[in-house]
C-alpha positions as CSV (number, residue, x, y, z in Angstrom):
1,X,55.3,133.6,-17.2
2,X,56.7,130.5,-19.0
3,X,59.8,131.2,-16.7
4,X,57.8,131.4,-13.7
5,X,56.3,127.8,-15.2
6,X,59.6,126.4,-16.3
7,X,61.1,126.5,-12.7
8,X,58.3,124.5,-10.9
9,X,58.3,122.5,-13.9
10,X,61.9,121.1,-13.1
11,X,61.5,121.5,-9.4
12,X,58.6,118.8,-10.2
13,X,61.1,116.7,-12.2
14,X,64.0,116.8,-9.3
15,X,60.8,115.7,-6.9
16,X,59.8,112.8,-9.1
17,X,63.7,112.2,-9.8
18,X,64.2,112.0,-5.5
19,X,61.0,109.7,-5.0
20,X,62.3,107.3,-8.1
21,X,66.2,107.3,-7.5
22,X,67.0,108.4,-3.9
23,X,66.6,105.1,-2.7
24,X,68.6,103.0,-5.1
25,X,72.3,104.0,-3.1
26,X,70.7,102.7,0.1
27,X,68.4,99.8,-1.2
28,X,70.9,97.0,-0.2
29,X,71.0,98.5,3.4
30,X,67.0,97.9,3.7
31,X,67.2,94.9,1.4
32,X,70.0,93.1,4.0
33,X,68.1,94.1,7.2
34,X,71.3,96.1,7.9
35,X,69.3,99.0,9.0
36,X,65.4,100.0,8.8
37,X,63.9,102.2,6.2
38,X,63.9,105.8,7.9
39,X,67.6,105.4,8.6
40,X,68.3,104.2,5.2
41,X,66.4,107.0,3.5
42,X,67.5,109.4,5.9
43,X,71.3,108.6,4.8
44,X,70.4,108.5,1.4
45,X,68.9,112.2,1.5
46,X,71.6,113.6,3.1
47,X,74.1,111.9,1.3
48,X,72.5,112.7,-2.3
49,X,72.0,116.5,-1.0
50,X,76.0,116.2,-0.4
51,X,76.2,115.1,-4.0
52,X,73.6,117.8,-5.5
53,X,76.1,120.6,-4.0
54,X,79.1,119.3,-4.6
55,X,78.0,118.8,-9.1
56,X,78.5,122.7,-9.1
57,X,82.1,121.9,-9.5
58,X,82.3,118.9,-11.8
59,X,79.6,118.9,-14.0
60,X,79.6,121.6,-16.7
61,X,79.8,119.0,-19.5
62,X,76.8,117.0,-18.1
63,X,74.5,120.4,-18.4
64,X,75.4,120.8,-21.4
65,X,74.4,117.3,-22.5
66,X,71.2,117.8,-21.7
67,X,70.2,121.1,-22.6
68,X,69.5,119.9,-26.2
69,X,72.1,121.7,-27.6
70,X,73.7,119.3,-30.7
71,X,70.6,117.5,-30.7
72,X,68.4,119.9,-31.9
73,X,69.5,123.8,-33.2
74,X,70.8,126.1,-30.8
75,X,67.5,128.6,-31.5
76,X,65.3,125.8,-30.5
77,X,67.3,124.6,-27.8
78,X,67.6,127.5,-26.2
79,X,63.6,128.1,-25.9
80,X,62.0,128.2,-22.8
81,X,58.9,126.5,-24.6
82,X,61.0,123.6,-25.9
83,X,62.5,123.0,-22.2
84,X,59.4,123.3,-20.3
85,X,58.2,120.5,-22.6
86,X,60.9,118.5,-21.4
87,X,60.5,119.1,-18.0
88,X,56.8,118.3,-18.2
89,X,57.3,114.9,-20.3
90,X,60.0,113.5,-18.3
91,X,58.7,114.7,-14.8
92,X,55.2,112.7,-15.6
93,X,57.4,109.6,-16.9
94,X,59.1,109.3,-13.8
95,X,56.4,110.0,-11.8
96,X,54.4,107.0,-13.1
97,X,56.5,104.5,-12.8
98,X,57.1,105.7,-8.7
99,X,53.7,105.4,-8.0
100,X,53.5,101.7,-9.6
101,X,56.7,101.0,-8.3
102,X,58.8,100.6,-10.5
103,X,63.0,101.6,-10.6
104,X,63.0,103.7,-13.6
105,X,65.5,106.3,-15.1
106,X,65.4,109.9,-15.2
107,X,68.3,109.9,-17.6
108,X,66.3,107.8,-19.8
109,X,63.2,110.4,-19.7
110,X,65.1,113.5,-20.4
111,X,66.7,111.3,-23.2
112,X,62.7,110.5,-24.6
113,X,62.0,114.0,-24.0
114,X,64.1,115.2,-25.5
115,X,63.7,113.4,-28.6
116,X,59.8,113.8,-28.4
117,X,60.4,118.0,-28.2
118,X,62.5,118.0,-31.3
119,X,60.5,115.7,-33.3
120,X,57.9,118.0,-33.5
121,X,60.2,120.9,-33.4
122,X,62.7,120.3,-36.8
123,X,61.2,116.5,-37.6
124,X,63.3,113.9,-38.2
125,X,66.3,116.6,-39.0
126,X,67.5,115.5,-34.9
127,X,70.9,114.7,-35.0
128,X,70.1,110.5,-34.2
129,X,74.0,110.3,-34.7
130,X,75.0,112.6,-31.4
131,X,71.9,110.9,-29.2
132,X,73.5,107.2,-30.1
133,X,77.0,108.5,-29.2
134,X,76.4,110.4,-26.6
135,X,73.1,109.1,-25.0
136,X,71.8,106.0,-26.1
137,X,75.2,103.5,-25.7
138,X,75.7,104.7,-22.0
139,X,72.6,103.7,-21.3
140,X,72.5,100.5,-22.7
141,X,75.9,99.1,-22.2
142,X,75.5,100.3,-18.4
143,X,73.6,97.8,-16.9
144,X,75.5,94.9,-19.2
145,X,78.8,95.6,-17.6
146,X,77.2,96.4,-14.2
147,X,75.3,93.1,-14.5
148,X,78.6,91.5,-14.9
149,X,80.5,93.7,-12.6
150,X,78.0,92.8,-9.9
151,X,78.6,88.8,-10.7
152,X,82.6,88.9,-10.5
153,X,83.0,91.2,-7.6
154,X,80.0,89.4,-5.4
155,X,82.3,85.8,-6.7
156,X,85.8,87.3,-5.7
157,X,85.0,88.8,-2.3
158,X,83.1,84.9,-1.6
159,X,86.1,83.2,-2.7
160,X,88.5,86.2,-0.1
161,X,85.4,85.3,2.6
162,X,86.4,81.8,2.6
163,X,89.9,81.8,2.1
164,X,90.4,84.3,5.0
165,X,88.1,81.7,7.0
166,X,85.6,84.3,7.8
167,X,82.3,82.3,7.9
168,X,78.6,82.6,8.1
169,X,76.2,81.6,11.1
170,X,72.5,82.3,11.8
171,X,71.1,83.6,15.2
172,X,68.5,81.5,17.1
173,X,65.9,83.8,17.2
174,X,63.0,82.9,20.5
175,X,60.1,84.3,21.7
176,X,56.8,83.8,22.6
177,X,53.6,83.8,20.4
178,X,50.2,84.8,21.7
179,X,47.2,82.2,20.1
180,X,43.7,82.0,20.1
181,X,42.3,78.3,20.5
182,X,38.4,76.9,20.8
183,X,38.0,74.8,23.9
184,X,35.1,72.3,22.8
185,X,32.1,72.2,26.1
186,X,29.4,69.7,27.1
187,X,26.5,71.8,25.8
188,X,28.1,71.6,22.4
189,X,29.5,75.6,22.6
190,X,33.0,76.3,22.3
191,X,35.1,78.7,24.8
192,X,37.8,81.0,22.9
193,X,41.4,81.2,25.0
194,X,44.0,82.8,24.6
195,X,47.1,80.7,25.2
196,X,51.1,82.1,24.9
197,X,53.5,79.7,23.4
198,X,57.4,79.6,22.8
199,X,58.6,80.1,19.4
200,X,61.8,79.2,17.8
201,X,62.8,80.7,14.4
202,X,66.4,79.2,12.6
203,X,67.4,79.9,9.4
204,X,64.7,81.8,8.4
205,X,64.9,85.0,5.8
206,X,62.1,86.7,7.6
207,X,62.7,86.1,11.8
208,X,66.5,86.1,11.3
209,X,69.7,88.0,10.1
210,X,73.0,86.1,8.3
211,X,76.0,87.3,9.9
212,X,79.7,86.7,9.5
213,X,81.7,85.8,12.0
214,X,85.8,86.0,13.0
215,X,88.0,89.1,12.6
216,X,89.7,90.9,10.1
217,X,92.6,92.5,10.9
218,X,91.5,92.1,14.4
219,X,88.9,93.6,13.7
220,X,85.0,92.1,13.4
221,X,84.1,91.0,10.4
222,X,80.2,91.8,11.0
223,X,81.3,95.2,12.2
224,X,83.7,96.0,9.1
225,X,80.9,95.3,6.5
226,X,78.4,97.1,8.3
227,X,80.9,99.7,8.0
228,X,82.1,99.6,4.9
229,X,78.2,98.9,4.0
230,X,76.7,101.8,4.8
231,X,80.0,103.8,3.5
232,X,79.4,102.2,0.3
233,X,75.7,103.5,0.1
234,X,76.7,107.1,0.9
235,X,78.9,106.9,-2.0
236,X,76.7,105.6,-4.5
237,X,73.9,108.1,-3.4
238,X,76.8,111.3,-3.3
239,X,77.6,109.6,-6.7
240,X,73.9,110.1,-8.0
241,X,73.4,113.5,-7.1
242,X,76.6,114.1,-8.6
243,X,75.6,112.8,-11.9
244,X,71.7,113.3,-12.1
245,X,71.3,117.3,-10.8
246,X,73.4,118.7,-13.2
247,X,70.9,116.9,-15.7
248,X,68.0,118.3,-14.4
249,X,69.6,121.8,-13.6
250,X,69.9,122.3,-17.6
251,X,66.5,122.5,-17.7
252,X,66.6,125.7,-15.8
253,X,69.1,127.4,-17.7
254,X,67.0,129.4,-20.1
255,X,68.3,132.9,-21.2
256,X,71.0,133.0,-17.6
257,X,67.4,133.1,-15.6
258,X,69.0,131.6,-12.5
259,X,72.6,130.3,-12.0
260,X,74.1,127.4,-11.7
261,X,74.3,127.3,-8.4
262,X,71.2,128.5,-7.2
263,X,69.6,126.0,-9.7
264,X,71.9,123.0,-7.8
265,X,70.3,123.9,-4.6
266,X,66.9,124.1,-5.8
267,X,66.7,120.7,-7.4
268,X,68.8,119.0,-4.3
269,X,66.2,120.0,-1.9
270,X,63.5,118.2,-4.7
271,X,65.6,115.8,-4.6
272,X,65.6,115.4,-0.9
273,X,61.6,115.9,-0.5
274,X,60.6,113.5,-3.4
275,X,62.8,110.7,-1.7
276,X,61.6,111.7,1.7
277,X,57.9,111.4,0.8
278,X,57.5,109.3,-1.8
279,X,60.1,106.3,-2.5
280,X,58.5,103.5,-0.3
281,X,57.7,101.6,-3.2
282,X,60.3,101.3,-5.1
283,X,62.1,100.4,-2.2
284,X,60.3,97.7,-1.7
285,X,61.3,96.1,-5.6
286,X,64.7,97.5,-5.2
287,X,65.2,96.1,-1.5
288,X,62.7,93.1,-1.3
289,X,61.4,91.9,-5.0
290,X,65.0,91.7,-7.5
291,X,66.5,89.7,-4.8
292,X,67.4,88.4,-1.5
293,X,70.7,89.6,-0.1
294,X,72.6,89.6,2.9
295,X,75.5,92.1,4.0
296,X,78.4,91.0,1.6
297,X,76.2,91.0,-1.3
298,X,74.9,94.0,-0.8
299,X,78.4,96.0,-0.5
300,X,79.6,93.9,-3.8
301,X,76.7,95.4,-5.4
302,X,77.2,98.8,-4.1
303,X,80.5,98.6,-4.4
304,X,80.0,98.2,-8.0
305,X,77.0,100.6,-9.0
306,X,79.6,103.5,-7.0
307,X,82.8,102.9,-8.9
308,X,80.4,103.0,-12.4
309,X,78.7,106.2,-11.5
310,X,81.5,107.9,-10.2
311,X,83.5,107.0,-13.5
312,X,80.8,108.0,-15.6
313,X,80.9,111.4,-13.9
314,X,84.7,111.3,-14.3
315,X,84.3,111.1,-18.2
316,X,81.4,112.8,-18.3
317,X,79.0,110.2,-19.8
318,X,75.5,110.3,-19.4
319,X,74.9,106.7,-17.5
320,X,71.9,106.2,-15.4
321,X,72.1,105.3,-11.7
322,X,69.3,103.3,-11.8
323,X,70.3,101.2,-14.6
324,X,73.6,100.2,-12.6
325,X,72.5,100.0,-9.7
326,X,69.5,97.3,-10.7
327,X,72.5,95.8,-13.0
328,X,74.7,95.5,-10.0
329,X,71.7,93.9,-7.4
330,X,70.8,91.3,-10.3
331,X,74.6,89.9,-11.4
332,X,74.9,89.4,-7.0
333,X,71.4,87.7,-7.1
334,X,72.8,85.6,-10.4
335,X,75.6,84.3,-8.3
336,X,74.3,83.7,-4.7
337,X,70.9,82.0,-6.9
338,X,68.3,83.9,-5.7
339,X,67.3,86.9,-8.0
340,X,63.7,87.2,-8.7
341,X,64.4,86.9,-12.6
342,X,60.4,87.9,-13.6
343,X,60.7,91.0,-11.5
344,X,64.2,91.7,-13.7
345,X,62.0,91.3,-17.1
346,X,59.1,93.7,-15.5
347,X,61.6,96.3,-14.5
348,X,63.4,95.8,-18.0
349,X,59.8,96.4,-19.6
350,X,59.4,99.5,-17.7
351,X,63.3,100.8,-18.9
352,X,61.9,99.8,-22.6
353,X,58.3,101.9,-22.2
354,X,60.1,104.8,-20.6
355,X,61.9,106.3,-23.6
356,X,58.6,106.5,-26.2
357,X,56.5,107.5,-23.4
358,X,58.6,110.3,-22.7
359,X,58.7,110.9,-26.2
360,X,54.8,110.8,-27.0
361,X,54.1,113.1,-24.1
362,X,57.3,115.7,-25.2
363,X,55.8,116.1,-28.3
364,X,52.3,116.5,-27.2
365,X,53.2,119.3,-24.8
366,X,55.7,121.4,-27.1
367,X,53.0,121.2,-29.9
368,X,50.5,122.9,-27.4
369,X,53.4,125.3,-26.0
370,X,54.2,126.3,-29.7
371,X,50.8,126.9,-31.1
């Protein structure tokens, strides 16, 4: 029965882990008005499904990591009790801060779950010495060196952009707008009309869209970020799944239950039905609230949050997605001036309330469990 419960447990958790993080890879497409949300989603899923498969290969270590073992003893890591607690606590945590919108990470929860479970379980005999190595700098130094990351590569390619004389320009965007206006009468009454006038938009974030213009390598310079753009978010979303199922799949691995591979493909498709149904908005803090972008700064960013994710899957470190990626969005909003610097500290609040609430609610549910 606690088998049975474990299983939709964690399917829960990959659910709230697609509807939090799916987005993230695909936020500067949305953000840029390079594409609409249903495309951008719709290559996020498939590209994170991509991802999801592909971690059967390369990510042994990472399922080890956060099984518990060499946090807590193997005889408590290895109950079903203790891991259903996990999966409980961190599913919840992430599932909170989707529905008030707010870019949180999944790595971060297990983390707080983690600690909450074996708390209760052995007291304060959890090895704090392996969960600073091996969990707690990752996620700190992450977004720092994304942050910074973001800034440099964002200044370099504008520096390139202007050496190589590729420049900006704004469309002219005209149309017509429908009013409604009072026409005063004699007998003191007014007559409602509706008149159509023309209407000229320039320069304007909301009516318009900043493109580059000349050629690269004979080829257009619009055309080669758009490329390169939307390559770049398939990478850092085939980069997440990569790093974040194996994560979650540990949670399944109770007693050889299910395999490794039939776990992958279980929390992929969670993955791919949370972000399908439920990551509208946190798209709109990732894509509209940290910062205005356009094209360029949204590949520097992506760029960035890719190459860290990928490394971090490389050497097997524990780094959240979401902690990069938001890194990597601000440091390009630092530079072109415009990140939202309030919605940074709010989202930074949520990363610091994330860990203890995962904690509070690990412990409360493997004290039930236990009894």
């Amino acid at each position: 029965m606690l088998l049975i419960a474990l299983f939709i447990a964690t399917f829960f958790l990959a659910y709230c882990n697609g509807a939090n993080d799916n987005f993230k890879g695909v936020a500067t497409l949305f953000g840029s008005q390079t594409t609409n949300y249903k495309k951008a989603i719709g290559w996020a899923t498939s590209t994170t499904f991509a991802g999801s498969v592909f971690s059967i290969f390369l990510a042994e270590t990472l399922v080890k990591s956060f099984s518990g073992k060499g946090l807590v003893p193997d005889e408590i890591a290895n109950g079903t009790d203790f891991h259903l607690a996990v999966a409980i606590a961190a599913g919840l945590t992430v599932i909170l801060a989707t529905l008030t919108g707010f870019p949180i990470s999944t790595t971060h929860g297990l983390t707080g779950a983690l600690v909450g479970a074996g708390l209760v379980a052995i007291g304060t005999q959890v090895n704090f010495t392996a969960l600073q190595k091996s969990f707690l700098m990752p996620l700190l130094l992450s977004p720092m060196i994304a942050i910074i990351l973001g800034a440099l590569i964002y200044a370099l390619s504008r520096y390139l952009r202007v050496y190589l004389g590729i420049q900006k320009e704004w469309c002219i965007c005209a149309g017509q707008i429908q009013q409604i206006i009072p026409i005063p009468q004699p007998d003191a009454a007014n007559i409602l009309k509706c008149i159509t006038t023309a209407d000229v938009a320039v320069d304007s974030l909301d009516k318009c869209t900043q493109r580059y213009r000349g050629n690269f390598l004979q080829i257009p310079s619009q055309k080669l970020v758009d490329v390169c753009h939307f390559m770049s978010a398939g990478i850092v979303s085939f980069a997440r799944g990569l790093n974040d199922t194996p994560k979650i799949v540990s949670l399944m691995l109770v007693g050889q239950s299910i395999s490794v591979q039939w776990g992958s493909l279980a929390v992929g498709l969670g993955m791919a039905i949370g972000g399908l149904l439920n990551a509208k908005k946190v798209a709109e803090t990732m894509s509209k609230k940290l910062t205005a972008m356009n094209t360029g700064q949204g590949l520097s960013a992506n760029l960035v949050t890719g190459f860290l994710v990928i490394a971090a899957s490389r050497y097997r470190l524990p780094v959240s997605t979401t902690h990069v990626s938001v890194g990597s969005i601000f440091g390009v909003g630092l530079i072109s001036k415009k990140a939202n610097v309030r919605v940074f500290y709010q989202i930074l609040l949520s990363w610091m309330l994330t860990l203890p609430i995962a904690a509070a609610i690990s412990g409360c549910a493997y004290w039930v469990l236990h009894r």
